[in-house]
N, CA, C and O atoms as CSV, one atom per row, in Angstrom:
chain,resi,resn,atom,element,x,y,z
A,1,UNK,N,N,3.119,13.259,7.223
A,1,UNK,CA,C,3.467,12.598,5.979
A,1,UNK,C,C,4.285,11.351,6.298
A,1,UNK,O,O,5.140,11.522,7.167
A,2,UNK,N,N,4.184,9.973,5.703
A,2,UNK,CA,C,4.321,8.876,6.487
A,2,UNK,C,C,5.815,9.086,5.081
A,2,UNK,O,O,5.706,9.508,3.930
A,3,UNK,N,N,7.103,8.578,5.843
A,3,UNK,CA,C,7.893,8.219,4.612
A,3,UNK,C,C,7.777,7.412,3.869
A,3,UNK,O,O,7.017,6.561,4.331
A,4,UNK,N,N,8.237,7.079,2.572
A,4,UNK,CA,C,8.141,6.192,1.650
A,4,UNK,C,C,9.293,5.574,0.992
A,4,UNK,O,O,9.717,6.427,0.212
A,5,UNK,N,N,10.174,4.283,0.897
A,5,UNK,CA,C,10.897,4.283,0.644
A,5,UNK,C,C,11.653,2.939,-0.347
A,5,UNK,O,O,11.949,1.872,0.190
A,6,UNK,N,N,11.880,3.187,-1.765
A,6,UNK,CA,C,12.180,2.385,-2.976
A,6,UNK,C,C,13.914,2.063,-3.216
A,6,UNK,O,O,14.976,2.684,-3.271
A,7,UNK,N,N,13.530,1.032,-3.286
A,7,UNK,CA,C,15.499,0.410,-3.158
A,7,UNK,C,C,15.540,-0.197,-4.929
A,7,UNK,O,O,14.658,-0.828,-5.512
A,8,UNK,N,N,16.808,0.236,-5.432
A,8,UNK,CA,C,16.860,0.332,-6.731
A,8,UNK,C,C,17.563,-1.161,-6.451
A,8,UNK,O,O,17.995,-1.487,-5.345
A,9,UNK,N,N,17.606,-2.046,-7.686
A,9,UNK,CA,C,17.979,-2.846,-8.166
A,9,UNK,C,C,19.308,-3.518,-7.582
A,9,UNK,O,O,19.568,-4.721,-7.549
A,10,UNK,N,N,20.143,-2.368,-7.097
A,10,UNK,CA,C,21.384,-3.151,-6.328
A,10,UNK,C,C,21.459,-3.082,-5.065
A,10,UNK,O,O,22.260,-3.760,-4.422
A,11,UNK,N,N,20.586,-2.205,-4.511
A,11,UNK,CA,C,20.266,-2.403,-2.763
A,11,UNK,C,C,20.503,-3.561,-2.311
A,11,UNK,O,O,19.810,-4.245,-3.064
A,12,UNK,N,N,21.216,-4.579,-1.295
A,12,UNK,CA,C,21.018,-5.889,-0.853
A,12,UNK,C,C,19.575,-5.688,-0.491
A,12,UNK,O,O,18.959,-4.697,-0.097
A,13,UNK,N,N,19.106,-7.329,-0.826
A,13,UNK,CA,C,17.683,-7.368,-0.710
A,13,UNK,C,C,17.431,-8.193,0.883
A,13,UNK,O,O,16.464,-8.470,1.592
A,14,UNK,N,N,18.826,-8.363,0.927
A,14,UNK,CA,C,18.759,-9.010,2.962
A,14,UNK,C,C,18.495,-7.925,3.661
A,14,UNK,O,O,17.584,-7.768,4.474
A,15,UNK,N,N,19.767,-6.757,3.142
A,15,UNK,CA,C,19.014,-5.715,3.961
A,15,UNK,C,C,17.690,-4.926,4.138
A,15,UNK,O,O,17.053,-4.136,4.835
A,16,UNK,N,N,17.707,-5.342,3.529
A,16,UNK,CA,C,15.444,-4.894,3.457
A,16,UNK,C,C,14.615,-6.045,3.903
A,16,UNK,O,O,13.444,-5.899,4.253
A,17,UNK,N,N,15.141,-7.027,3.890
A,17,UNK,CA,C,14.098,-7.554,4.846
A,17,UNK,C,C,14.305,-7.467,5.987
A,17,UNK,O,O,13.435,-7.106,6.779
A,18,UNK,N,N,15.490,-7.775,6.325
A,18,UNK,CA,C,16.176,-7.536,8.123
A,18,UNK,C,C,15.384,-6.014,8.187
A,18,UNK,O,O,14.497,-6.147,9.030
A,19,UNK,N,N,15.362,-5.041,7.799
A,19,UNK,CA,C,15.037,-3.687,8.237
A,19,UNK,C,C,13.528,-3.721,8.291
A,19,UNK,O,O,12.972,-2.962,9.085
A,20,UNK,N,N,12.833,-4.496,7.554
A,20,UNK,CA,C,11.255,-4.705,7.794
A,20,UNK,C,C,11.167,-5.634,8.915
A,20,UNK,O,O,10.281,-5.514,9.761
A,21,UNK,N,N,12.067,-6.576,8.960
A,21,UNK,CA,C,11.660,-7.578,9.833
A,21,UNK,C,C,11.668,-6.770,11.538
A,21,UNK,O,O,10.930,-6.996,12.497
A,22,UNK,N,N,12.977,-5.649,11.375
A,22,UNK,CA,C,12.949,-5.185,12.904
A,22,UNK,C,C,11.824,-4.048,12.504
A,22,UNK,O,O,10.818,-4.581,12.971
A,23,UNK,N,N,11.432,-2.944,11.989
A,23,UNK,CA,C,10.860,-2.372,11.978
A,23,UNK,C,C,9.476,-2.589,10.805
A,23,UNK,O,O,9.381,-1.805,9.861
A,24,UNK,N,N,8.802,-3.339,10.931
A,24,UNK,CA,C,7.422,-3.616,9.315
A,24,UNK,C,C,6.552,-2.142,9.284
A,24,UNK,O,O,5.611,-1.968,8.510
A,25,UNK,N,N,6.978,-1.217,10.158
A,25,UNK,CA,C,6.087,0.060,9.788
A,25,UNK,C,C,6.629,0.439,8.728
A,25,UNK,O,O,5.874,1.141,8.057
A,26,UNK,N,N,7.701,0.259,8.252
A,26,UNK,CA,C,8.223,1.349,7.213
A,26,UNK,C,C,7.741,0.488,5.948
A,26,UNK,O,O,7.535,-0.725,5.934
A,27,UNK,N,N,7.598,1.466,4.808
A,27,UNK,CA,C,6.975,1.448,3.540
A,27,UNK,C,C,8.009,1.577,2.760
A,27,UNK,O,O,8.230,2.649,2.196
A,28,UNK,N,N,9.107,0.091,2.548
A,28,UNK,CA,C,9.550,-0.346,2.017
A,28,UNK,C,C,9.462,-1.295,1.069
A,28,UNK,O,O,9.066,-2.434,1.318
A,29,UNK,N,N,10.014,-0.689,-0.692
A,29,UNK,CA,C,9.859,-2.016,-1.711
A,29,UNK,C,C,11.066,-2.191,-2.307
A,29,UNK,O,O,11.656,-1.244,-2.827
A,30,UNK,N,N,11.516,-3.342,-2.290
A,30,UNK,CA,C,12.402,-3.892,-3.462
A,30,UNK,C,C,11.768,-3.654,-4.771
A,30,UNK,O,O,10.571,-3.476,-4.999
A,31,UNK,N,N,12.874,-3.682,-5.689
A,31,UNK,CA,C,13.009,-3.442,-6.991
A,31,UNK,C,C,12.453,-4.496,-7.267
A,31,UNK,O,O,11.274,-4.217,-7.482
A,32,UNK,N,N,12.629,-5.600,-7.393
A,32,UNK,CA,C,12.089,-6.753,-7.688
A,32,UNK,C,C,10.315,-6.796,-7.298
A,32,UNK,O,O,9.483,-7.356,-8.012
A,33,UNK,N,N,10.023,-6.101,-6.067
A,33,UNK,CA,C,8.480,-5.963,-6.058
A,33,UNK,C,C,7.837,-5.351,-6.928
A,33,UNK,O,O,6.778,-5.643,-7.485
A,34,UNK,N,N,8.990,-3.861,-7.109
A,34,UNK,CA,C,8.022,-2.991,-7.789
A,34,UNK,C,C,8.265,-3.051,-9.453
A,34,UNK,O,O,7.866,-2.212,-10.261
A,35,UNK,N,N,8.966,-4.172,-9.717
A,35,UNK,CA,C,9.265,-4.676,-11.401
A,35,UNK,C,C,9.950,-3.923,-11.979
A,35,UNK,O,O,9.912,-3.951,-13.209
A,36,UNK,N,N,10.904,-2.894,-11.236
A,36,UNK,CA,C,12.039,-2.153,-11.398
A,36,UNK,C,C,13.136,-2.854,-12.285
A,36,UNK,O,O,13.603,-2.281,-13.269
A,37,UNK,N,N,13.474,-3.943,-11.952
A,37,UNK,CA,C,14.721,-4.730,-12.700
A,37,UNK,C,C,14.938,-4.430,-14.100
A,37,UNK,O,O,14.121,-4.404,-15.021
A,38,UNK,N,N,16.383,-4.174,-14.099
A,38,UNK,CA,C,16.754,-3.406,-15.020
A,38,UNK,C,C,16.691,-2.195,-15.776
A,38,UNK,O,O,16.898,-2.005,-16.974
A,39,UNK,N,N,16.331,-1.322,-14.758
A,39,UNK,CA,C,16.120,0.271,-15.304
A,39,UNK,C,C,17.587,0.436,-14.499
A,39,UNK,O,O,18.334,-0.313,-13.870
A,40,UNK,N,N,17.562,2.033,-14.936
A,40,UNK,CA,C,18.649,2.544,-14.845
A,40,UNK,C,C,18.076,3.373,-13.383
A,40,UNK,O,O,16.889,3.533,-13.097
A,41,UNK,N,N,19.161,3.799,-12.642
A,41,UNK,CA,C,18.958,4.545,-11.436
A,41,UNK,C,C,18.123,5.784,-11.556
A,41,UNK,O,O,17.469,6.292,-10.646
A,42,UNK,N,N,18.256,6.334,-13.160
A,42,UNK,CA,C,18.412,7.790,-13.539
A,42,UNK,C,C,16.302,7.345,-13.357
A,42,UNK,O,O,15.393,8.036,-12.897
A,43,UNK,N,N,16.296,6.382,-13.771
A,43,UNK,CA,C,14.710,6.084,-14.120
A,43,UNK,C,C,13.664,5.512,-12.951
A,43,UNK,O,O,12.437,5.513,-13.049
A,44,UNK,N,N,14.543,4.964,-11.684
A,44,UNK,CA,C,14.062,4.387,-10.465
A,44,UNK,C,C,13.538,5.763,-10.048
A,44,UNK,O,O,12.369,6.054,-9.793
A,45,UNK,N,N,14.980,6.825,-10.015
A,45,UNK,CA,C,14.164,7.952,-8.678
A,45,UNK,C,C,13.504,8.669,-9.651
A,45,UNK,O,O,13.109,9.743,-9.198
A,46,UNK,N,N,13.144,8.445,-11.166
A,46,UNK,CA,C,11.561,9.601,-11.603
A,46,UNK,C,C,10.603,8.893,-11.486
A,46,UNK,O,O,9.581,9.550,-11.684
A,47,UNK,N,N,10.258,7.098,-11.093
A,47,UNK,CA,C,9.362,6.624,-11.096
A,47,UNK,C,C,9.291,6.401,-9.805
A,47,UNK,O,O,8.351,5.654,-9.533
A,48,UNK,N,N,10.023,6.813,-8.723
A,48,UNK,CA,C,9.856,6.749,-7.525
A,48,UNK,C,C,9.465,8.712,-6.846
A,48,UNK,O,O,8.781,8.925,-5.846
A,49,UNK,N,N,10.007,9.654,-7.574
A,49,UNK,CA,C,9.639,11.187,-7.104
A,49,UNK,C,C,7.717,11.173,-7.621
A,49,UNK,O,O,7.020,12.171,-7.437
């Protein structure tokens, strides 16, 4: 099972690219990719489970 992994709205978004940039295997999205902005946390991890 490959991990999967969604950064809510206040994650630094440097740190996600620096972490793709050293590692691009991982299946990482910003909030901003996945049109997350402005939900609540409570609503990121049921649209992310």
């Amino acid at each position: 099972m490959k991990l999967r992994f969604q950064a809510d709205a206040d994650f630094n978004e440097i740190l996600v690219r620096a972490l793709l940039r050293r590692e691009p295997s991982i299946d990482f999205q910003t909030a901003l990719a996945a049109g997350l902005m402005g939900l609540s946390d409570v609503e990121v991890l049921s649209l992310a489970a």
